[in-house]
N, C-alpha and C positions, 0 to 999 in steps of 0.2 A: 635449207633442209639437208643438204651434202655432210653436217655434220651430226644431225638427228641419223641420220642413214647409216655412219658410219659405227655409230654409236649400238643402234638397234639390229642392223643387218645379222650380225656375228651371232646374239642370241635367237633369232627366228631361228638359221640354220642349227644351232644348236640342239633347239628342241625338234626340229625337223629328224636329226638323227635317231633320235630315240626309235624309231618306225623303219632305221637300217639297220644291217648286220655284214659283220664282217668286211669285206673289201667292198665293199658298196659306203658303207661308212667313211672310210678312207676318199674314196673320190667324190665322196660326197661334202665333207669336210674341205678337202683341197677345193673341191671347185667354190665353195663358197669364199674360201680366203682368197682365191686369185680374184672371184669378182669384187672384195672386201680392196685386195690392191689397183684393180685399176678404177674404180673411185676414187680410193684418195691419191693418187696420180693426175685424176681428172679436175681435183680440188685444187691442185698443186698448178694445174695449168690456168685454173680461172684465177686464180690468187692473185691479189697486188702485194708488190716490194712497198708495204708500210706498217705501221706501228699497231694500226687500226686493229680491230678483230673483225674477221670476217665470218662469214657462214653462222649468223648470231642466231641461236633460240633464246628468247629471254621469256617462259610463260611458269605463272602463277602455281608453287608447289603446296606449301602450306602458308597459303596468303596471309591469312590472320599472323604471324608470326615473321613475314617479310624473308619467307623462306625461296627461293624461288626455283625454276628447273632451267639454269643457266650457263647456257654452253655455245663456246664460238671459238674460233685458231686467227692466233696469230703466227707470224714467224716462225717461234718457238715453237708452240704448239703444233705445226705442219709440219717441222722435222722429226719430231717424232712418232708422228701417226703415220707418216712416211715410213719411218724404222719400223714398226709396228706390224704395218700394212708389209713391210717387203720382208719380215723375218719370219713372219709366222705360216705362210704357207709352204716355204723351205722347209721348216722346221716339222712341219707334217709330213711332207716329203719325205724327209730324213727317218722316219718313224716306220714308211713302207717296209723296210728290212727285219722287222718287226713282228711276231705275232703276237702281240696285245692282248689279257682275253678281255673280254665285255669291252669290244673294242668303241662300239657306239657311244659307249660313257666317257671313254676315254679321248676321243674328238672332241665331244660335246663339252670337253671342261676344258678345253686348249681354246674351243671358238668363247669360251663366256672368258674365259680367261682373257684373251684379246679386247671383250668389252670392256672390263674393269680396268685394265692398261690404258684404253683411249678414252672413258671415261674419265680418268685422271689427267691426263692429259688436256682435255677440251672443258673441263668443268671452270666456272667461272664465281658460284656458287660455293662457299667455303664449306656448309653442309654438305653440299652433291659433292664437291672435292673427295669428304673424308668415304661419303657413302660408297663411290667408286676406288677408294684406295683399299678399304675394306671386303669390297667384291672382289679385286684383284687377289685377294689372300688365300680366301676359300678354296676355288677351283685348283691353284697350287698345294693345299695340302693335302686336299685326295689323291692328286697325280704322283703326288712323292712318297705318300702314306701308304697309299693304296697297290700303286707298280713298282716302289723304289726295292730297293735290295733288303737283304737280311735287317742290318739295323733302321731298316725306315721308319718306325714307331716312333723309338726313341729318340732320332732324328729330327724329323718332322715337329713330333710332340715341342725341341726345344726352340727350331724355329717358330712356333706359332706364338708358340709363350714371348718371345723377344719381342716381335714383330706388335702381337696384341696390346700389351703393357705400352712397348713406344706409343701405337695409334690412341693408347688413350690419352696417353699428356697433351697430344695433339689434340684433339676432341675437349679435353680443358680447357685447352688456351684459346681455341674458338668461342667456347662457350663463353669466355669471358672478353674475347673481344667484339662479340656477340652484344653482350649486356653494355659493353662502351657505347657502342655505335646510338646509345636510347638515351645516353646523358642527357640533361635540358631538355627534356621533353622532346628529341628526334627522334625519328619511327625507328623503332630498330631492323637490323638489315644483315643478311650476311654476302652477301655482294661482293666481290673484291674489290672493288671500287673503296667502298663504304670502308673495308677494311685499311686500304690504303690511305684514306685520307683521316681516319685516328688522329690525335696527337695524344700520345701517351709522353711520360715522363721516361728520363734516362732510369729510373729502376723498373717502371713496368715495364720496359722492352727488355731490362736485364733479365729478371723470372721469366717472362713470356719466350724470349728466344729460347731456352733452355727445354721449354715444355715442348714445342714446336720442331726444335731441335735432334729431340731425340727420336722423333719417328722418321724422320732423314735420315740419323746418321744409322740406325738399324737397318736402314733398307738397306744402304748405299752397299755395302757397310763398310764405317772407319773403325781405324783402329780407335778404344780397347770394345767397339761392340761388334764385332765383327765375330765373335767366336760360333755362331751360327754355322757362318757361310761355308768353312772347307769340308763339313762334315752334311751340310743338307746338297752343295752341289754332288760330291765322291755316291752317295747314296740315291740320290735320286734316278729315275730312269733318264736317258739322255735329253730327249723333248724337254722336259721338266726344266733338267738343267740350263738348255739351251735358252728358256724362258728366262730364268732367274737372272742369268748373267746377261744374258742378251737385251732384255727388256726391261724386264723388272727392279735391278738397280738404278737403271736411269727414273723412276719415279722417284726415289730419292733425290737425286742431283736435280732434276726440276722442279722438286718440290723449293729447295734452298732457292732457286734462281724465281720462280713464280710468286714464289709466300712471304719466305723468310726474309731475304733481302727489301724486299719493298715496304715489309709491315713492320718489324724493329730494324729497321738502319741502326739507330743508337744500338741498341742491343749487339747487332754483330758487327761495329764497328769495336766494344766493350770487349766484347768475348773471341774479335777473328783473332787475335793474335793465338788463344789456347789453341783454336782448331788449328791453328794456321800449322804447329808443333804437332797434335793430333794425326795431321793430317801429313806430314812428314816422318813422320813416326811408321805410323802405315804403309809409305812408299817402300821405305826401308826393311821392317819389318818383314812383309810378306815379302821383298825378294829375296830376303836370305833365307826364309823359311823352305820357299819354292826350291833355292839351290841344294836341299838336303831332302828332297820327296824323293821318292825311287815309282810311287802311282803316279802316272800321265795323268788322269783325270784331277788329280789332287793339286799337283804341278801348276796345272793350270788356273783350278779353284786360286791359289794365292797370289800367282801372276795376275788374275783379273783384282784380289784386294789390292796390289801393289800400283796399279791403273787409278783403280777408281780415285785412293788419294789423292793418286796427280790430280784426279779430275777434281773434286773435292778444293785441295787448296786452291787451281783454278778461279772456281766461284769464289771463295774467302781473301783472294788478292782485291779483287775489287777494282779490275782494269778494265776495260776493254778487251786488252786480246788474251787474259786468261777467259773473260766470261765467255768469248765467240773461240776460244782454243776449247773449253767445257761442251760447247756444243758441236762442234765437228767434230771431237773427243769419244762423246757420243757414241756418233753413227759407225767411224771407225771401229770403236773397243764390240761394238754389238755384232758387226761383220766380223771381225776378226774371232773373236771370242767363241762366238756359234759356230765358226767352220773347225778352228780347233776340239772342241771339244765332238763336233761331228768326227773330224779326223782319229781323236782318242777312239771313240764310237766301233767307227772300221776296226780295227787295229784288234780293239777287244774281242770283235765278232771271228775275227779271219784265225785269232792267235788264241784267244779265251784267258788273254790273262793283258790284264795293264802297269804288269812289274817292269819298268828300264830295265833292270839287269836278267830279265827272260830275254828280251828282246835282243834283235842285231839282223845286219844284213839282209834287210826287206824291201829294201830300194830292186834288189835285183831283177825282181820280178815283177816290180810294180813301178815301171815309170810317172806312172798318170797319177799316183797316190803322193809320192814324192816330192813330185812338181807344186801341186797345188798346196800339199802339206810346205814345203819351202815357201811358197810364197805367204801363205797367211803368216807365219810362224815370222817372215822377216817383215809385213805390217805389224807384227806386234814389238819388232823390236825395233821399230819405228826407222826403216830404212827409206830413206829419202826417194822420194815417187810415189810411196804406196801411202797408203789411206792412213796408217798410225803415223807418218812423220810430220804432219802440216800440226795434229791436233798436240802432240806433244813439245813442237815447235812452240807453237803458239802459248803452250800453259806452261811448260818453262819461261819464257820470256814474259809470262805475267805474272808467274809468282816472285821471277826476279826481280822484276819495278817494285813488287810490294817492300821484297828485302832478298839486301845481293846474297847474305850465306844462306839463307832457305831455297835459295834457286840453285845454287852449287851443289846444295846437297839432295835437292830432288832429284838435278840433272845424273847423279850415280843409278838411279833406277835404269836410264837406259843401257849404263855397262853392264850392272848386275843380271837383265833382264836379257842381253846377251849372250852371258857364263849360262843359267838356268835352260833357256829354249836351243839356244845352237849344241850344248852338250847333249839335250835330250834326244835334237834330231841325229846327232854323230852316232849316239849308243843305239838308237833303235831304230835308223834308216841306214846307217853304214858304217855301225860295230861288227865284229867278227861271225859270221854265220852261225844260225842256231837251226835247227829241228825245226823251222818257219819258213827258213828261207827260202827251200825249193816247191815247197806245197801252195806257200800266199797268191792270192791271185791279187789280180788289178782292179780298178774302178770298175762298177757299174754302170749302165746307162742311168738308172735311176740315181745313183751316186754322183753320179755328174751333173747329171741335173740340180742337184742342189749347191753343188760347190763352183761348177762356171758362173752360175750369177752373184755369188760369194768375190771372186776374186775378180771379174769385172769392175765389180761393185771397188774394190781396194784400191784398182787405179786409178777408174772414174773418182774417188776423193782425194785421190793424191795427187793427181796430175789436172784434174777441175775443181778445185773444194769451194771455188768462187761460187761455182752452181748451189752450194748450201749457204753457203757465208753470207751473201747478199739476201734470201730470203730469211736471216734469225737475225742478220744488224738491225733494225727498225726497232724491233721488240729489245733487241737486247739494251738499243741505245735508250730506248724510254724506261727499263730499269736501272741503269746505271743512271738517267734523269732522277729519277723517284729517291734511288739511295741517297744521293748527292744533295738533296734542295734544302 
């Protein structure tokens, strides 16, 4: 029941809020995410190192139709309800600095929001899959519609539209793998199981990947559907953001690793090589793009598409330690990712502007902003001990086995991704003194609070990443079993 709990907890508190106001809301929110985290901490502690699923509900949804409300974690699945669990009450945290108005609704769509994320995560049910990929969407487009900046409308309006149309191809290819599973008179089932044991021909997994495909690579996003992402993360309120990038792209990447992989192997053994260019394409891409922003928040926006690729081709090498580099990849890019753009956050508040060439000489007064900014900034450029070097490691060295020049040419992301973040800290932690300089102040207690367990978190994977590694091999090895047979 640990993951019925985890599942339902976040909306009771949700609608619980509707009856708070103001900062009552806010600690009412938090407290319910910290107890959302140590649950599934607690899950993490009962758990076995194997392949199995654990903490199963398997009961009767729309029985006549072999529908069912099926939901369990394995390996996989517990890293990132872990991420999940440990980002989201940070990320409310972070929001305290904030006056919000109709603050009540604005918790309340961050804790349903968190349901639709572990929903996806734990569903086991190719229906309940799409049904909570789909509740994930909602509560994000009010939060960015509703609190984002000047162009939120328009914004929003084009994420939803991307987002929608991908979930529907998806929702086809179910339906139609749906209607397989009932060939020769078998009951029909949407089961992942049922799905994975199909035998489709090498053209139906050729269309079916493609349909299936496209509501991954929107999430994630690769390059060329990515054009969403630098204009809904720049505009949205920071939470929002923090979500998007922090959480919400990894539905993508475990979608490819939970679905796609297992259910057309042919298919994207056919079609990895396109992504595999796709997805090289996109490493590239957004870091040069990145190296030509002058907005921090924006900066970051395409350092994170230039990430995800790696992660992306990752999964599409089809090794081992690109698929276990994708998952420690992960939890890293979600830490790192969320303290930066927390960090952006500060910066906007203390200065009122997020132009590089406004900025300079902010280090001086702000050691403790500095520091911690230093350090997430060189997890992201994946410096050996922190939390980005094991996962970039590792998905370099898988996309090389797949093929040696796509690894050489991936392995540029971490130069480029050097020039882009260590200029940005030069220009706006210790370029030449501005109008900022002697006014900025330092961290907050409550600022701190969110970012010491941010940068803990960077070492604790860089210097133990075996503590994750060893709970996603199991799962990961019995998908790379499935793709293979």
């Amino acid at each position: 029941m640990l993951t019925v709990f985890l599942l339902l907890f976040p909306v009771a508190a949700a609608l619980l809020l509707h009856f708070a106001k103001g900062n009552a809301a806010r600690v009412m929110a938090l407290g319910a995410a910290l107890v959302e985290f140590v649950v599934a901490v607690y899950a993490a502690v009962l758990s076995q190192v194997t392949a199995q699923t654990q903490f199963e509900v398997n009961l009767p949804w729309v029985a006549s139709a072999g529908i069912n409300f099926h939901v369990g974690m394995d390996g996989l699945s517990l890293v990132l309800v872990l991420l999940t669990a440990f980002l989201v009450p940070l990320i409310i945290l972070a929001s305290f600095r904030h006056d919000y108005p109709n603050a009540s609704a604005f918790y309340a769509l961050i804790l349903f929001m968190q349901t639709g994320l572990i929903g996806v995560f734990v569903s086991l049910d190719a229906f309940l899959f799409y049904f909570f990929w789909e509740v994930a969407l909602i509560p994000i487009y009010f939060l960015a519609g509703v609190w984002g900046s000047e162009r939120r409308i328009a914004v929003t309006f084009k994420f939803f539209l991307y987002t929608i149309i991908g979930s529907l191809f998806m929702l086809a290819a179910f339906v139609y793998l749906y209607f397989q599973t009932g060939i020769h008179g078998a009951v029909r089932s949407s089961d992942i199981i049922a799905f994975y044991n199909l035998t489709l021909s090498s053209d139906q997994q050729a269309w079916v990947f493609w349909l299936i495909f496209a509501a991954f690579a929107v999430k994630m996003p690769i390059f060329p559907f990515h054009t969403w992402q630098p204009d809904t993360y720049t505009e949205s309120p920071t939470p929002a953001t923090m979500l998007l990038s922090g959480i919400m792209l990894k539905m993508g990447i475990y979608g490819c690793l939970r679905w796609l992989l297992p259910i057309v192997p042919k298919g994207v053994s056919h079609w990895g090589p396109l992504v595999m260019v796709l997805c090289i394409i996109g490493i590239i891409y957004g870091a040069i793009i990145a190296i030509r922003q002058r907005d921090v928040k924006r900066l970051i926006a395409y350092s994170s598409l230039s990430h995800v690729g790696l992660m992306a081709a990752g999964v599409f090498s089809l090794t081992m330690m690109g698929l276990q580099g994708t998952v420690i990849q992960m939890l890293a890019h979600g830490v790192n990712v969320v303290g930066m753009f927390f960090i952006a956050d500060i910066i906007q508040r203390r200065t009122g502007t997020r132009d590089i060439s406004e900025l300079g000489g902010l280090t001086k007064n702000t050691p403790a902003l500095s520091v911690t900014f230093l350090v997430l900034l060189l997890s992201t450029v994946a410096l050996p001990l922190t939390a980005g070097f094991v996962g970039e490691f590792l998905l370099l060295g898988g996309v090389y086995q797949y093929n040696h020049w796509m690894g050489a040419v991936a392995g540029v992301t971490i130069i480029l991704g050097a020039v882009y973040l260590l200029r940005m800290f030069q220009r706006v932690m210790l370029g030449p003194d501005t109008q900022f300089t002697a006014t900025i102040k330092d961290l907050t207690g409550s600022e701190l609070a969110v970012l010491v367990p941010l940068i803990l978190m960077v070492f604790w994977i860089g210097l133990f990443p075996g503590t994750f590694l060893r709970i996603s091999e199991p799962a990961i090895m019995q998908i790379m079993t499935i793709v293979n047979r």
